[in-house]
C-alpha positions as CSV (number, residue, x, y, z in Angstrom):
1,X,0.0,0.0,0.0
2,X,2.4,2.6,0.8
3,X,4.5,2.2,-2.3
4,X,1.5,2.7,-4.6
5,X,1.0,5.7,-2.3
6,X,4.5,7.0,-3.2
7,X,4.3,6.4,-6.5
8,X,1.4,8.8,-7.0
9,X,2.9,11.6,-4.8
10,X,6.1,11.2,-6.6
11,X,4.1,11.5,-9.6
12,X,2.4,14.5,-9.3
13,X,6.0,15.8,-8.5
14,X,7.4,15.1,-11.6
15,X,3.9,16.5,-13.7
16,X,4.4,19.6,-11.3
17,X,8.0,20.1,-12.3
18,X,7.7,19.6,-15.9
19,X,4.6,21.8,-16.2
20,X,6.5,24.8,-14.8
21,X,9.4,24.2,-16.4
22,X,7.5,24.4,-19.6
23,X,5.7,27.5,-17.9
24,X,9.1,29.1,-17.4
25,X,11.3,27.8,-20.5
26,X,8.4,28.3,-22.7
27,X,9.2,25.5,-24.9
28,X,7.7,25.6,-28.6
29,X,7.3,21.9,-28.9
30,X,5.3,21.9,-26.0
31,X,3.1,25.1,-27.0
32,X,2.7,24.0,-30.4
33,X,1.7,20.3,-30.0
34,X,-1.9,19.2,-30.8
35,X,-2.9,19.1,-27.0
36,X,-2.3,21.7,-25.7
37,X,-3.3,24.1,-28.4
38,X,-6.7,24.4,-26.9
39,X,-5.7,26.4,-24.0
40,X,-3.1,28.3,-26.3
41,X,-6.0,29.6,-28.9
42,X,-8.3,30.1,-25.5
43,X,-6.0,32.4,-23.5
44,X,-2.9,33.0,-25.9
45,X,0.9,32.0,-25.4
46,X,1.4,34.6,-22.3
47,X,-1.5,33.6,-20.2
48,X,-1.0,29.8,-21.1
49,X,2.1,30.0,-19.8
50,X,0.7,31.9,-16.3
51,X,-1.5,28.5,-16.7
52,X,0.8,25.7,-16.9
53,X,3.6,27.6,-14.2
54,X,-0.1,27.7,-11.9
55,X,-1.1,23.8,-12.4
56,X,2.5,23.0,-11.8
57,X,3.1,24.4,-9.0
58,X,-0.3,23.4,-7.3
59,X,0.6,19.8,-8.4
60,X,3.9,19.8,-6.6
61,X,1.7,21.3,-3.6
62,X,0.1,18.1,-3.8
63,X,3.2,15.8,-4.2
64,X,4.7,17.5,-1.4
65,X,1.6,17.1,1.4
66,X,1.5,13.8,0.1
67,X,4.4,12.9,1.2
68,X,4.5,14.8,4.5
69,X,1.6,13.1,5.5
């Protein structure tokens, strides 16, 4: 039980981490890819990128408490 419990935490880490450092690096193979172009058209590159650095850094909030608790 607790490694599966790990796993996840340590998951959401590494989403977390890679989401903001796509926020901050603002990567065009990320930006331009298929799936993510729906946010990009919705809110445009600058805002996206306020996005992604958001959802990553509240998914490493998660990871984080995870693990403390």
């Amino acid at each position: 039980m607790e490694f599966s419990r790990y796993f996840i935490h340590g998951l959401f880490l590494l989403a977390g981490v890679f989401s903001l450092l796509t926020a901050l690096m603002n990567w065009d193979w990320f930006f331009l890819s298929p799936n993510s172009q729906f946010i990009v058209k919705q809110l445009g590159r600058g805002k996206s990128r306020l996005f992604y650095g958001f959802i990553g850094i509240i998914m490493i909030a998660f990871g984080v408490y995870g693990f403390m608790t």
